[in-house]
N, C-alpha and C positions, 0 to 999 in steps of 0.2 A: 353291821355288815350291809355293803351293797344291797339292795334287791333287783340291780339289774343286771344280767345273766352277763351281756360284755362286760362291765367290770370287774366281775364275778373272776369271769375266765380268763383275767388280761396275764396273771401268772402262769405257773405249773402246775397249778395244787391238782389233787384228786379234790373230787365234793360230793360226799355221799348224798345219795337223795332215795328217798321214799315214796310211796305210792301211795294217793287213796283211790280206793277202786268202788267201793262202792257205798259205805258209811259218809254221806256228805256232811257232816257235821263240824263248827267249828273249832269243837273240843278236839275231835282227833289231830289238828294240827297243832294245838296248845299242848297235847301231850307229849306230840313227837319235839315239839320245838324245845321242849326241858332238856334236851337232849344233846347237848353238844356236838356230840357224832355227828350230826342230819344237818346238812347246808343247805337242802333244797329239797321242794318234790314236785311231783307232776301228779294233776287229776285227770283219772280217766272217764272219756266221755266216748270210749269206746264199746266196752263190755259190759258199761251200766251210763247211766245219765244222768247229772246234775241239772235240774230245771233251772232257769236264769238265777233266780233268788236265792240259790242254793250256792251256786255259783259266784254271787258277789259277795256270798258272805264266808267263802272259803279264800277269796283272794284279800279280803279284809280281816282273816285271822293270821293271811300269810303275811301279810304286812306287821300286821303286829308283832309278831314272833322273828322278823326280819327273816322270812324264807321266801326267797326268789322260788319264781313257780312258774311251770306251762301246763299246758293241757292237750291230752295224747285225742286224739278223737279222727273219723275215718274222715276220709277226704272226700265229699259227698256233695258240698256246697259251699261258695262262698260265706253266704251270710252264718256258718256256725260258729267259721273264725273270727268275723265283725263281733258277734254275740259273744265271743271268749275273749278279745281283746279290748270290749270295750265293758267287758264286767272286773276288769284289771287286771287278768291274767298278763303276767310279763312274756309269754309267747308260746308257740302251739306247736304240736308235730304229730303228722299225719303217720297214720299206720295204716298197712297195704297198700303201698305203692307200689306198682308195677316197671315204671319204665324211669327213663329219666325227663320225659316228655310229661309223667303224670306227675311227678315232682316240681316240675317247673313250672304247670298248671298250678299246682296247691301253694307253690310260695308267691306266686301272682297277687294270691288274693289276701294273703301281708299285705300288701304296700301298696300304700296311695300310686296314682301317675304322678312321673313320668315312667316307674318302677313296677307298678303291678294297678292292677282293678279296683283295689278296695273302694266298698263307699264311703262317704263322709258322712257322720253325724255326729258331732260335737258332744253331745250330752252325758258320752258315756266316763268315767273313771279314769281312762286313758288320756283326754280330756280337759281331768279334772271339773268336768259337767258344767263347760261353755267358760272354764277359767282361761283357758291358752286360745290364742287369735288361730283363727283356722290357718293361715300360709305359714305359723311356727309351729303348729300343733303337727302339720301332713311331714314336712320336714326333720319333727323330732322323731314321730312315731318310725318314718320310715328307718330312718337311723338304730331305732334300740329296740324293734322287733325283735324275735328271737325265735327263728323257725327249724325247725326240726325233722326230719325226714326218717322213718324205719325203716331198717335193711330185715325184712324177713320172707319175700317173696322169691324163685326164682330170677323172675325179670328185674328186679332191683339190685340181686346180687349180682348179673349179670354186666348189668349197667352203672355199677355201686361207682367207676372211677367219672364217667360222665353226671353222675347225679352228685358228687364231690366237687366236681367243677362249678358245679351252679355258684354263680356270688351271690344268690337271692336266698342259697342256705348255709348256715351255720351251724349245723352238727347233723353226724348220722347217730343212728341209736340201732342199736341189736335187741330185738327181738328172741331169742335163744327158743321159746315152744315153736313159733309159727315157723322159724329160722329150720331147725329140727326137721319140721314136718313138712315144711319142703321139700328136704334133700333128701329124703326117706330112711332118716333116722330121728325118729320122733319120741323124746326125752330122753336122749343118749346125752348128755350135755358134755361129757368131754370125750365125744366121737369125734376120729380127726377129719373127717366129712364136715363135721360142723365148725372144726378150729379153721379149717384151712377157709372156710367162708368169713369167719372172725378176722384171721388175717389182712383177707381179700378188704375188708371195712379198715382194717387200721391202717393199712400201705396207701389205701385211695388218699384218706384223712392227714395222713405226713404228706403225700405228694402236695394238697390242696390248703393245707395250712387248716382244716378243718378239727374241730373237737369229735371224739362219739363218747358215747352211754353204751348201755346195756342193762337187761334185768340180770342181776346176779341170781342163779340156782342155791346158787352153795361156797363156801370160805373157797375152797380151790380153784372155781371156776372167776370168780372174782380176783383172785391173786394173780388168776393169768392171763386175764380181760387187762389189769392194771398193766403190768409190765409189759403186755404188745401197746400200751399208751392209753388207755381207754381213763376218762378224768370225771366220768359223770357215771358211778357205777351207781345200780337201783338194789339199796337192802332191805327187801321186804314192802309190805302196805299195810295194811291198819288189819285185815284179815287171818295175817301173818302172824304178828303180832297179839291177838286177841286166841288163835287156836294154838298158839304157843304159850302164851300166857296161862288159858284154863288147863292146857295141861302140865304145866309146874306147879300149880294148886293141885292140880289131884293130886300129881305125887308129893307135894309137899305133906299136904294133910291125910296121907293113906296111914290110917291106923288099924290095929290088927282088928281089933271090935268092931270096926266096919264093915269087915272082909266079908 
């Protein structure tokens, strides 16, 4: 498989993808990788923080396991995304975005000029650590970026068809908790408060030729994030997984003698 996210997406498919949130380890992706189900994930460096080292060696298990990855984290400074794209992450997406002016800031610093801000340093993974000539390195990088933008703000939802238009971004992703507590139904997930903002993301997405995501809650809310067109739906993260797991143990092994 591909590991990078345009070739990824040049079909229809759905591609389920997962989350690590806060277990930085490169087992956890070794384990979700046995998994056929899971084409992808994304690390969060939002709600918890992968230190650089951490980080290159989660993009180095993704490689392994052939899972294309980005990294969710807030939009706060240039250099986190240099730091996430040059530890091999294959592309980022900003959470808490306000406007379509702060999205257009945060995919800036993607891409080299004549495109965006970013700086140059050669040495990183993206790279291949001083392998590619810098005038084909700026050139490839700016091409197979892979930026991402959350719709879970007011102002983003508001702006969700102007922040579609950007060509600097290539997918919206739904938020469903923050999304929620926006609109003042906060973990109602299939309040129609909250679909008809889901919508509001799918219809920008068809008009703009754009992909979205989302975190999936639950089998229903996923079924029906699919079908309005949603192709990067999120099942779960390693947390999920682990407090679901211990308790199929308990009930597995509850015997009466224990009781």
């Amino acid at each position: 498989m591909s590991t990078c996210w345009h070739t990824l997406l040049e079909g229809d498919q759905v591609l389920p993808l997962f989350a690590v949130n806060r277990l930085f380890h490169p087992l956890i992706l070794e384990l979700f990788g046995q998994f056929d189900f899971y084409r992808g994930l994304w690390i969060d460096q939002e709600h918890a923080s992968a230190d650089t080292q951490q980080l290159m060696s989660l993009c180095v298990a993704a490689r392994a396991n052939q899972l294309p990855n980005f990294v969710r984290m807030p939009p706060t400074g240039y250099h986190q995304v240099t730091q996430c794209l040059e530890a091999g992450a294959g592309g980022v997406m900003a959470a808490q975005i306000h406007s379509a002016d702060h999205a257009e800031e945060f995919a800036s610093w993607c891409r080299f000029d004549p495109t965006g801000v970013r700086g140059l340093n050669p040495s990183g993974r993206d790279a291949d650590y001083y392998g590619i000539p810098p005038a084909e390195f700026i050139e490839q990088a700016n091409e197979q970026v892979f930026v991402g933008i959350q719709i879970e703000t007011l102002g983003a939802l508001d702006e969700v068809k102007q922040i579609a238009a950007l060509p600097a971004v290539n997918m919206l992703f739904v938020g469903p908790s923050d999304l929620s507590l926006s609109l003042g139904v906060v973990g109602q997930y299939h309040h129609e408060k909250l679909w008809a903002g889901i919508e509001a993301v799918s219809e920008a997405c068809r008009l703009y030729g754009k992909v979205w995501g989302c975190v999936a809650p639950d089998a229903e809310f996923a079924k029906k994030a699919i079908d309005l067109g949603c192709r990067l739906p999120t099942f779960g993260n390693e947390i999920h997984a682990l407090r679901r797991g211990i308790h199929n143990l308990q009930e597995s092994f509850k015997i009466s003698t224990l009781s």
